[in-house]
BATIZA-87048 format. One line per field, with one value per residue: chain; residue in three letters; x, y, z of N, C-alpha, C, O in turn. Coordinates in Angstrom, 2 decimals. Each point is the difference from the previous one (the first is absolute). Layout:
% residues N
c (A,...) $
r (ALA,...) $
n.xx (X,...) $
n.yy (Y,...) $
n.zz (Z,...) $
ca.xx (X,...) $
ca.yy (Y,...) $
ca.zz (Z,...) $
c.xx (X,...) $
c.yy (Y,...) $
c.zz (Z,...) $
o.xx (X,...) $
o.yy (Y,...) $
o.zz (Z,...) $
//
This chain:
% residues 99
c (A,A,A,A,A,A,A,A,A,A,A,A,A,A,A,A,A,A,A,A,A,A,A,A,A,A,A,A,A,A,A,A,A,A,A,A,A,A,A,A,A,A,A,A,A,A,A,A,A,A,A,A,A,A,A,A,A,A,A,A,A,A,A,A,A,A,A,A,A,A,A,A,A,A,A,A,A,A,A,A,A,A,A,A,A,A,A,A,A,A,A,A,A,A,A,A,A,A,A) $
r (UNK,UNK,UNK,UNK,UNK,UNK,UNK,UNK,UNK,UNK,UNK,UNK,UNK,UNK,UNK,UNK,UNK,UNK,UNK,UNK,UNK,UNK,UNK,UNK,UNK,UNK,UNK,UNK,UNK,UNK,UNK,UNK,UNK,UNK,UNK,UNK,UNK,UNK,UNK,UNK,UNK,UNK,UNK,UNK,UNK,UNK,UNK,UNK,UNK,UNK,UNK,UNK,UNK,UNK,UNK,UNK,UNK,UNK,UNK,UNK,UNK,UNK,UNK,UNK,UNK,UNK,UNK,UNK,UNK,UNK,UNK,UNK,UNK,UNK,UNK,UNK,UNK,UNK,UNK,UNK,UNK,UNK,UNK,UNK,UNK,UNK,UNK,UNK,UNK,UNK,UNK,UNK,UNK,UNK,UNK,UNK,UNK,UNK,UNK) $
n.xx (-58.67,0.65,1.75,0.79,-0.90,1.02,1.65,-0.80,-1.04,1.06,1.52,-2.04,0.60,2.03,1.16,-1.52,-1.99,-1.88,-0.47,-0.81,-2.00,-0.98,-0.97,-1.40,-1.03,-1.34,-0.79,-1.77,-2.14,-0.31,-1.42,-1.97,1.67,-1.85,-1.73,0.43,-1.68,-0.15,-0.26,-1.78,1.46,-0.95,-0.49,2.04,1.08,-1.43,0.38,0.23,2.28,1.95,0.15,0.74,2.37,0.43,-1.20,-1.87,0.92,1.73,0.14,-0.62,0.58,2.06,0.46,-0.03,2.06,-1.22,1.77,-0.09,1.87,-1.41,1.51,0.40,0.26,1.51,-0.16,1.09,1.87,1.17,-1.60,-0.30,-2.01,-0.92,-1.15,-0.08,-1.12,-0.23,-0.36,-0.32,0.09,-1.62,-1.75,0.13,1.13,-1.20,-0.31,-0.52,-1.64,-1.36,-0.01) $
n.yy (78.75,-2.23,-1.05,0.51,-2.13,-2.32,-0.12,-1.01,-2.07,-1.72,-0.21,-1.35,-1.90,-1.00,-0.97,0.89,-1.61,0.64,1.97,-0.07,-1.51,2.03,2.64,-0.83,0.99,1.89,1.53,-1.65,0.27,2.01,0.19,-1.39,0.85,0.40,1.47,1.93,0.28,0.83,2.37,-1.18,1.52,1.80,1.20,0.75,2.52,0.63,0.02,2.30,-0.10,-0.19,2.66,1.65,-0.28,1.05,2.07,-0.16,2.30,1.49,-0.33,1.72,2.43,-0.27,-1.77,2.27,0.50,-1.91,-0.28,0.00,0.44,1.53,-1.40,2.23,-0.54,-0.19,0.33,0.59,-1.49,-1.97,-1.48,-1.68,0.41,-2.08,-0.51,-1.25,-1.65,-0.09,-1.40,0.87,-2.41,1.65,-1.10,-2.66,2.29,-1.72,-0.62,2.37,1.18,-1.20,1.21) $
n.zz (-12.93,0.61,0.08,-2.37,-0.68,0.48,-1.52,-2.43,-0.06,-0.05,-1.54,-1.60,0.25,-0.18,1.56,1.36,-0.24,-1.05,0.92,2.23,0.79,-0.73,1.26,0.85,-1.36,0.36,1.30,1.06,-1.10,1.35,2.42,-0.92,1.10,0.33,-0.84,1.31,1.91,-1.68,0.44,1.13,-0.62,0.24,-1.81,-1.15,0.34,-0.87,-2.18,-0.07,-0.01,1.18,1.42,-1.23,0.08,2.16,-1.19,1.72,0.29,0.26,2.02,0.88,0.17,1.37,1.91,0.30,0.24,-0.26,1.31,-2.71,1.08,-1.11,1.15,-0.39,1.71,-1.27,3.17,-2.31,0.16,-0.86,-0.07,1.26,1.10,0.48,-1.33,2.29,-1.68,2.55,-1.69,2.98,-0.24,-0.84,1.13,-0.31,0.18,0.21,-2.22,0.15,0.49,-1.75,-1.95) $
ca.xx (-1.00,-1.59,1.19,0.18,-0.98,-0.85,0.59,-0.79,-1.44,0.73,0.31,-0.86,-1.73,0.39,-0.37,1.66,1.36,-0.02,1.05,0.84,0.91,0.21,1.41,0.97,0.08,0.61,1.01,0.73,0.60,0.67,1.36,0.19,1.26,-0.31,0.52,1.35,1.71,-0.65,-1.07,0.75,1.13,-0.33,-0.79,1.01,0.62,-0.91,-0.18,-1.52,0.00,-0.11,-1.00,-0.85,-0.17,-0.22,-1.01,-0.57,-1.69,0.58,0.27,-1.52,-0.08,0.75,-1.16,-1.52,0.14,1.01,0.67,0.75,0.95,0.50,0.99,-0.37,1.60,1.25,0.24,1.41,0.30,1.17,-0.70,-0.35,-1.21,-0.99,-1.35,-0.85,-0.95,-1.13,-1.52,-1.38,-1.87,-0.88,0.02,0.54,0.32,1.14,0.34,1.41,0.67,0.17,0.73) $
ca.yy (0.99,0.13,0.51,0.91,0.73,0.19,0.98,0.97,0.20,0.61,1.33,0.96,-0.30,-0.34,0.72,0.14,-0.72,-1.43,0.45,0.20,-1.36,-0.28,0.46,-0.87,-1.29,0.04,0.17,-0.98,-0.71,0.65,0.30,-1.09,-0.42,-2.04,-0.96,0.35,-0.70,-1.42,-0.38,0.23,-0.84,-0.25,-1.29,-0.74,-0.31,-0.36,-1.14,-0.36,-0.71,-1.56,-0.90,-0.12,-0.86,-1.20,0.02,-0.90,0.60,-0.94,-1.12,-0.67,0.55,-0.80,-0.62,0.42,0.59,-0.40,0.69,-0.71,0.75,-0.67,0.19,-0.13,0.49,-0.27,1.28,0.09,0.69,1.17,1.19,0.65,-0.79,-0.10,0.75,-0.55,1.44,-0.55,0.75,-0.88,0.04,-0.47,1.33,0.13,-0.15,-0.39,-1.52,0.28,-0.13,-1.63,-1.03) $
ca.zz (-0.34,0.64,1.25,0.15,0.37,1.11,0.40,-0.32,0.31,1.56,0.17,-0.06,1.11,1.17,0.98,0.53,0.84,-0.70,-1.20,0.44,-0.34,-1.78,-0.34,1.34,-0.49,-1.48,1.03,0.44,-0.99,-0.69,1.15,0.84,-0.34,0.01,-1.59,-0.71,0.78,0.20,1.02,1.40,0.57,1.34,0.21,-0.05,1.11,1.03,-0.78,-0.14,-1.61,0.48,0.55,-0.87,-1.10,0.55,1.00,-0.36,-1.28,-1.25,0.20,-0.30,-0.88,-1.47,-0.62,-0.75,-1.17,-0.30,-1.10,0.46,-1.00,-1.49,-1.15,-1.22,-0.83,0.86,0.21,0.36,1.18,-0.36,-0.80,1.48,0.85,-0.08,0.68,-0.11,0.17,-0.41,0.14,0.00,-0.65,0.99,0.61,0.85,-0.99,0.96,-0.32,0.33,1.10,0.63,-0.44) $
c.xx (-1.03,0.83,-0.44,-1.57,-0.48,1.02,-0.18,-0.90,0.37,0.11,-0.54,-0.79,0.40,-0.39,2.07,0.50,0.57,1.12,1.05,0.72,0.45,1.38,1.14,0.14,1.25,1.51,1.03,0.56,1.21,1.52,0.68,1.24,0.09,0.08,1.04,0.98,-1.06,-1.36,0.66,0.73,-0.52,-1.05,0.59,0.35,-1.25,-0.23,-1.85,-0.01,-0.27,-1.26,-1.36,-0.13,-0.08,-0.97,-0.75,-1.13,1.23,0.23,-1.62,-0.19,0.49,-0.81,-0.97,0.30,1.89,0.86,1.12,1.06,0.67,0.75,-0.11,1.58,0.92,0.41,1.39,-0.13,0.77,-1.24,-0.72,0.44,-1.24,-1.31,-1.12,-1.17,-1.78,-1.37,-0.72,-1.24,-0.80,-0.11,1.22,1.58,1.85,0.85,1.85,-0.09,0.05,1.22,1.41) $
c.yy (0.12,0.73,1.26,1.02,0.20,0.90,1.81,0.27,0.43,1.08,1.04,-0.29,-0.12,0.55,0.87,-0.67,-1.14,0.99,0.32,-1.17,-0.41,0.02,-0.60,-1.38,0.07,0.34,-0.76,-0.71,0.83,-0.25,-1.01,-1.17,-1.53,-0.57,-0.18,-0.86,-1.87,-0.49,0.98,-0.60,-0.47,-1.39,-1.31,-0.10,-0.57,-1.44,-0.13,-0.13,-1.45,-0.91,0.00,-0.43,-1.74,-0.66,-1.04,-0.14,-0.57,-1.45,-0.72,0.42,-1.12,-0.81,-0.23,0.49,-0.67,0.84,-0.53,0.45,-0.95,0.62,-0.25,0.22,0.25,1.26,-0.02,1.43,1.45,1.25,1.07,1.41,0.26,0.65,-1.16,0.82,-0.93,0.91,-0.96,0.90,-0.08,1.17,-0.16,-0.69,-0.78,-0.36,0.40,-0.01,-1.21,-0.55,0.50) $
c.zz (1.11,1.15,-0.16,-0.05,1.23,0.79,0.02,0.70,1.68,-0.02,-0.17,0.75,1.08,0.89,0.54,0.74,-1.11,-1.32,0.83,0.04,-1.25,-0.07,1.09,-0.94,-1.47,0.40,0.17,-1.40,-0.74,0.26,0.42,-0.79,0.27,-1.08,-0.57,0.67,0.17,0.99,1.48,0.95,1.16,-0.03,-0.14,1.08,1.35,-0.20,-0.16,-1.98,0.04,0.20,-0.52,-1.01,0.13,1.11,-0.98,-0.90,-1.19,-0.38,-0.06,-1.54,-1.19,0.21,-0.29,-1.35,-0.39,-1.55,-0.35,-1.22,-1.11,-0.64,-1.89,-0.49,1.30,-0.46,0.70,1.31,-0.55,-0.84,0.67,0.17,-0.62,0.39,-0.57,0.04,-0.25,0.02,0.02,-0.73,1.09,1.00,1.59,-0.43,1.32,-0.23,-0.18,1.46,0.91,-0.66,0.40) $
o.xx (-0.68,-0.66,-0.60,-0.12,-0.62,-0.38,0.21,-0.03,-0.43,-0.69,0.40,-0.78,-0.81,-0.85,1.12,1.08,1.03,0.58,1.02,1.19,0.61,0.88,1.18,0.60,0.84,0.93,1.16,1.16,0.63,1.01,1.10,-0.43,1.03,0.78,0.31,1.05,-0.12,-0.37,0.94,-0.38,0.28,-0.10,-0.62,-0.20,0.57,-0.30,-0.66,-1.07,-0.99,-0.48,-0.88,-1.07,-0.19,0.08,0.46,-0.74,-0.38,0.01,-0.18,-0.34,-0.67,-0.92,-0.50,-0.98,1.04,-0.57,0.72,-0.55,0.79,-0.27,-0.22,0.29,-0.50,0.22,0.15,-0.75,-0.22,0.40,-0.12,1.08,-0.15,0.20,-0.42,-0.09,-0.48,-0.29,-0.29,-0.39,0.32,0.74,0.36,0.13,1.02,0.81,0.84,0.92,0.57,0.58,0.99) $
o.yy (1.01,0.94,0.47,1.19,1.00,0.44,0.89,1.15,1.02,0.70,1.07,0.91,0.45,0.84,-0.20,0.26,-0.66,-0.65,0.21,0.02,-1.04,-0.77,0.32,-0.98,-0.73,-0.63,0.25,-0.40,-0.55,-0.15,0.06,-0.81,-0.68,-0.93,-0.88,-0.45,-0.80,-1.17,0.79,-0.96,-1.15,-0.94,-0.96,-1.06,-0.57,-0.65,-1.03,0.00,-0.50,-1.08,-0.77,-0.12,-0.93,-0.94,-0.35,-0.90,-1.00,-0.36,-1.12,-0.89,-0.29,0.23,-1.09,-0.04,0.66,0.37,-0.33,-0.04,-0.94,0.89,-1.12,0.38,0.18,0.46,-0.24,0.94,1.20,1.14,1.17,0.40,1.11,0.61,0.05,1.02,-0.26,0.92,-0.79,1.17,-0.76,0.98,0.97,-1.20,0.67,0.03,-0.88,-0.70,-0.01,-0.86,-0.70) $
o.zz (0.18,0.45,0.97,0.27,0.39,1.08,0.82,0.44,0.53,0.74,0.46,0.28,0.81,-0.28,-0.47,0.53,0.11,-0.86,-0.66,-0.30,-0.22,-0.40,-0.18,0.44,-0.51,-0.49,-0.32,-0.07,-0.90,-0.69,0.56,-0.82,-0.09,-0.20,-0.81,-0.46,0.93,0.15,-0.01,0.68,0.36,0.78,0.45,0.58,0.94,1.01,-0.02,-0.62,-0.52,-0.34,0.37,-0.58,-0.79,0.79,-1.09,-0.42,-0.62,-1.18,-0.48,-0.77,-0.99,-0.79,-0.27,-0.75,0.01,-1.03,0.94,-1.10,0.09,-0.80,-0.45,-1.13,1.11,-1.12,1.20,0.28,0.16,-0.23,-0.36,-0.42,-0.52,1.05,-1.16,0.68,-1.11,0.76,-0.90,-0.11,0.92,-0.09,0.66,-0.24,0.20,0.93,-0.12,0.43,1.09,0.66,-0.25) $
//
């Protein structure tokens, strides 16, 4: 709700460069074929995925905010596949992308 007001309010008060980046924006979320094929390949093929997930802001990240996976029931394979699904609490919300 609050997305779409300040979307609103852009579009009636804005200025024209700040509704022209509205619409370059809305644009890109329309056209842009990345969610669908899993992200950008390229950022795979360059290996800048790797290396960011293995850069050192995460690795400081898990032990400052240790996280740790509890099994409540035994998840057969043959039932698969699955969609693990967490919601951090709090305003800084990491604790899927350390563990």
């Amino acid at each position: 709700a609050a997305c779409l007001t300040v979307t609103a309010l852009v579009l009636a008060r804005g200025g024209i460069y700040l509704r022209s980046a509205l619409a370059a924006y809305v644009c890109w979320i329309l056209l842009d074929p990345s969610p669908t094929k899993g992200g950008y390949e390229w950022l795979w093929t360059l290996g800048i995925t790797d290396m960011l997930r293995r850069s050192w802001f995460w690795r400081y990240a898990a032990r400052y905010f240790p996280v740790t996976l509890k099994a409540t029931a035994p998840v057969p394979a043959e039932k698969g596949p699955y969609i693990f699904v967490c919601h951090p609490h709090g305003i800084i919300g990491v604790s899927p992308m350390t563990s």
